[in-house]
N, C-alpha and C positions, 0 to 999 in steps of 0.2 A: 516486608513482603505484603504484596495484597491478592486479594483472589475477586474477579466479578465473574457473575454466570453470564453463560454465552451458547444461548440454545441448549442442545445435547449436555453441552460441558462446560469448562469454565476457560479463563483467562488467569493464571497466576503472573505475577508478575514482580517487579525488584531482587536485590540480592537475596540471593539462595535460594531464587525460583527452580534454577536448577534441580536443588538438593530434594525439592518437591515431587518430582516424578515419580520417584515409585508409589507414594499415598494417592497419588491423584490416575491411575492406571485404569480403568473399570475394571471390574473382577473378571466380565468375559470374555476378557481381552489373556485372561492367563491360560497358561498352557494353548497356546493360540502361534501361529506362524506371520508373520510379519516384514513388512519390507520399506525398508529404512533408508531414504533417498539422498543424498549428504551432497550441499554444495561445493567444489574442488577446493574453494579457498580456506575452508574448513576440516577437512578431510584428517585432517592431524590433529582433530579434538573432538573427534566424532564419538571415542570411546564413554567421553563423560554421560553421553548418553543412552547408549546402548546395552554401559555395563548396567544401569537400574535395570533395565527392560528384561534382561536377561537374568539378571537373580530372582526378578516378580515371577520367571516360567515360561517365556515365552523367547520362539527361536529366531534371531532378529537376522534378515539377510540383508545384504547393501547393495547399492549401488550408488556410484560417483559421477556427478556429471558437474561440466562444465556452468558455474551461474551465470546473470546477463540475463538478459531480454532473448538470447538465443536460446532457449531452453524451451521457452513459451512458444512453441512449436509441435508440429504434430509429429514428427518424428522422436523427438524426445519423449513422448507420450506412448508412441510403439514402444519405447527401449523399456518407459518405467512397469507399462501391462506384460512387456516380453517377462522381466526382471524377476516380476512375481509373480507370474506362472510358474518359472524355472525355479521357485524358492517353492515354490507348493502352496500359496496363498491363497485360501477359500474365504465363504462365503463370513464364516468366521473371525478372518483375519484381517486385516488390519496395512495402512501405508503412515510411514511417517517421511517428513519433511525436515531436512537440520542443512539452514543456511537461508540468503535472502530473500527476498521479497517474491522474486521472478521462480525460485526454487517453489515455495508456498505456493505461490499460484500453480505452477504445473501441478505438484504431487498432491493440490488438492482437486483440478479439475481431473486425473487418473482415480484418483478415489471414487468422484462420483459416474463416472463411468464401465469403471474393474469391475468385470459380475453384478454392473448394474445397481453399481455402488457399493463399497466397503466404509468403514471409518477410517478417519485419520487422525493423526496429532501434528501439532507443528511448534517447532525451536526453533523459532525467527533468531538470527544472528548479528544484522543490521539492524540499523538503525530505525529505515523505511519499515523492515517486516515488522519491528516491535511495536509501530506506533500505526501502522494502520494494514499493511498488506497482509499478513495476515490471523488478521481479529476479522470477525464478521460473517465469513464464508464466503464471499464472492471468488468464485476461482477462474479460470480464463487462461484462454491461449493467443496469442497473435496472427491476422492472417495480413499480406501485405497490402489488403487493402486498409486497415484497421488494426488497431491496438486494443487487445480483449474482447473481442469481436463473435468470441465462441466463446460459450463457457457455462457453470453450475453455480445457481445456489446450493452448498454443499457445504456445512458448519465442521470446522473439526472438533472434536471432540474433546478434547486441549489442546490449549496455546499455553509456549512458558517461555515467557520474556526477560529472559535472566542479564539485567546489564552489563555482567563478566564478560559476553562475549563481546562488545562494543570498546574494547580497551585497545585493539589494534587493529582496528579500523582506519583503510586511507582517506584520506581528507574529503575524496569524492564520495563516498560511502557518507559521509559525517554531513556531506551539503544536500545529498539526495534526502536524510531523515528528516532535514532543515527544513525542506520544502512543506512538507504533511505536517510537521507542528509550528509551523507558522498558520497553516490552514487554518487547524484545528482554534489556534489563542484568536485567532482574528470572526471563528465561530463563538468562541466561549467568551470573547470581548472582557470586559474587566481587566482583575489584576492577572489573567495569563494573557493578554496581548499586552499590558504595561509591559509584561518582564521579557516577553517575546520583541518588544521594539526595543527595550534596553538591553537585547542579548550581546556580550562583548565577542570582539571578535575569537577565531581561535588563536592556539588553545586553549587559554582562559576561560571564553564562554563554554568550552565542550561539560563542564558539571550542572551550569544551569540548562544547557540545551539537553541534557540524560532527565534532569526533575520537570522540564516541561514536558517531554516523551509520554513522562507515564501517567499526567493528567490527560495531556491528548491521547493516550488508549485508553485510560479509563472514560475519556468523552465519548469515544467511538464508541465502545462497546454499550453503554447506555443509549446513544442514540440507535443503533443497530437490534437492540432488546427490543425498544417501544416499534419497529419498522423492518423486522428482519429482510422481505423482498424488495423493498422500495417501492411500496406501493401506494403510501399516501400522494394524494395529488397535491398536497399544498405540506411543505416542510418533511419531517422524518429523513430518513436516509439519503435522497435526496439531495440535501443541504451539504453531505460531505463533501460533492463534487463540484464546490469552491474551486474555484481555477482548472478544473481538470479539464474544460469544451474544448480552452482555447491549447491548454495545456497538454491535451493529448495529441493535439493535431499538428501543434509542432513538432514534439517528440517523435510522430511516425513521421513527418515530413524530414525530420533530420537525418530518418534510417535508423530507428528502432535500437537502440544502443550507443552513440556519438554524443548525444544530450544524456544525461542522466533524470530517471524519472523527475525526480525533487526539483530538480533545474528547470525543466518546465514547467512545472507545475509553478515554481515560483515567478515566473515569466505571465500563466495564465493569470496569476495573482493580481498581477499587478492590470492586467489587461479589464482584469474584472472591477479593480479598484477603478478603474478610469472609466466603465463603464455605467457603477455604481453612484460616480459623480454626476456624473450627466445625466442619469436617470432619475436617482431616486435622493440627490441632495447630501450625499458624501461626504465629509470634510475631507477635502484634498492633503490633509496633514496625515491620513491615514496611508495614504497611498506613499506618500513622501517617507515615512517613517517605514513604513514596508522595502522600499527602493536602498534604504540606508542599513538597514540587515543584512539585507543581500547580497548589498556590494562589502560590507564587512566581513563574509563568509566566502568572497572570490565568487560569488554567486552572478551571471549573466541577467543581466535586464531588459535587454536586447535577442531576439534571433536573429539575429545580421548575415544577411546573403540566400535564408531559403526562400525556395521558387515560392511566391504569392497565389499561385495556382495549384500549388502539389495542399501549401493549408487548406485553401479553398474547400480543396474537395476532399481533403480527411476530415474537416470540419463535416460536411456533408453528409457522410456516411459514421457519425458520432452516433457510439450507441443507444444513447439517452434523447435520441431523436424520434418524435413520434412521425406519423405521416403527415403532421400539418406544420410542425414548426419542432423547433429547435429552442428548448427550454434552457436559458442560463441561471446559475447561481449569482445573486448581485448581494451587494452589501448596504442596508441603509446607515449602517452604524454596525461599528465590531460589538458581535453578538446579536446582531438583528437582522438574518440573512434571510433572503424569500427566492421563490424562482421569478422568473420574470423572462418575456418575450424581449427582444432587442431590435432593434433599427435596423435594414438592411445598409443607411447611412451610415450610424453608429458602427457595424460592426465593421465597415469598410475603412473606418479613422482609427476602430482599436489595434488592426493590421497595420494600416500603416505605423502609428506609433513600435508594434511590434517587431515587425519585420525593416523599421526603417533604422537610419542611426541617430 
């Protein structure tokens, strides 16, 4: 098991991070009322958590909602501030999150908004939550012009990454985590992208893809310490949204749920390798050896068939857009990432490769 601090609180993580929770509670959190938001596909192992919560003194209420990208919405957000009103949740109390990535994001963007912000905790369950969604605090909703388009810096106050819960996970779940710790080995370069391009397919690689996981949360969470808002102009936080420009904007282009996060992201990956070649002197073996992961894990390399004008303009309105330009993540070498302006040329060849077959 490991623990890194994480603003407010920490990140525990490996087996029997679970078993962790009641020592890691904050005291003012006991005798406290609380409301405990639990993704449907989880909903039958929700007790492992709730019974700590409740021996510590504190009265834990639920609610079950549907996971997905449909959650990341603002009705969802009425049900979780209806939910804990009707539990009696003050200014004292407290929101937890138990399930994926999309769950995280909601019940922590509710947090910071409930009474004008509560605490929260989060039991990422996937794979995606445990290695990046949510570590950090960025929390976010979806509006259908954009993908997290609304949303809080808003740290919770623990995270507990217990990999039990990743043992019956479907193979989509297992390719969406794929995506974020391929990011992460091709940020951290060395011997975690050696083992990240030598990951076998499944499910053989699924043990070395769980011990890459929790280097890449322990990356994030370090880089996220030194840069909590993303405010440095050159590197810090910044840097984690490797693949994500071209990566989100297929993702909304596909309909918010159809593509799986990681599958884009691995899509932008690759977009960014190609663009890292051309700019900044790439070895093309990087990008190759990225395309070979992918398609080992049934991963798509391709968005084949979406409208070229729907990315266009999700690209457009990309949040990490300032008013002059549209900043990308490129690669000079794995482990030597910078932002960088792109081509209007360029970006118009990384689409078609993208978008073509």
């Amino acid at each position: 098991m490991w623990t890194e601090p994480q603003g407010p609180g920490v990140v525990v993580g490996g087996t029997g991070a679970l078993a962790a929770l009641g020592a890691h509670v904050p005291d003012t959190w006991r005798d406290t009322r609380g409301l405990m938001v639990v993704d449907a596909a989880v909903a039958d192992r929700a007790d492992s958590v709730a019974a700590p919560l409740e021996r510590a003194g504190m009265a834990v209420g639920r609610l079950v909602l549907a996971g997905g990208e449909s959650v990341k919405r603002w009705g969802a957000i009425e049900q979780i501030v209806a939910a804990a009103l009707a539990h009696g949740v003050r200014r004292d109390g407290w929101l937890a999150a138990v399930g994926g990535g999309a769950v995280t994001d909601a019940v922590g963007f509710a947090a910071a908004v409930y009474l004008r912000g509560v605490p929260w905790l989060a039991v990422p369950t996937t794979l995606l939550g445990q290695v990046d969604a949510a570590i950090g605090g960025k929390t976010a909703i979806d509006l259908a012009a954009g993908k997290n388009l609304v949303g809080a810096f808003h740290p919770p106050h623990l995270v507990l990454a217990d990999p039990g819960w990743l043992d019956t996970l479907p193979p989509r779940e297992w390719r969406s985590g794929l995506g974020e710790v391929v990011k992460a080995a091709l940020l951290l370069g060395g011997e975690p992208w050696q083992r990240a391009a030598a990951l076998p397919a499944p499910p053989e690689g699924r043990p070395e893809l769980a011990s890459l996981a929790e280097a890449a949360a322990q990356f994030k969470v370090r880089v996220v310490a030194g840069d909590p808002e993303e405010r440095q102009a050159d590197g810090g936080r910044s840097l984690l949204n490797l693949g994500h420009t071209l990566g989100h904007a297929v993702e909304a282009a596909a309909g918010m749920g159809p593509m799986a996060h990681g599958e884009a992201v691995g899509i932008g990956l690759l977009a960014a390798c190609f663009l890292s070649e051309r700019l900044l002197g790439l070895d093309p073996a990087v990008g190759a050896a990225l395309a070979r992961v992918l398609e080992r894990w049934g991963m798509p390399t391709r968005a084949r068939g979406l409208d070229e004008a729907a990315v266009r303009a999700f690209l457009a309105k990309d949040k990490k857009a300032t008013s002059h330009e549209l900043s990308w993540v490129l690669l000079a070498a794995p482990g030597r990432a910078v932002r960088s302006a792109v081509p209007a040329a360029l970006v118009d060849e990384a689409l078609a490769r993208t978008l073509g077959g």
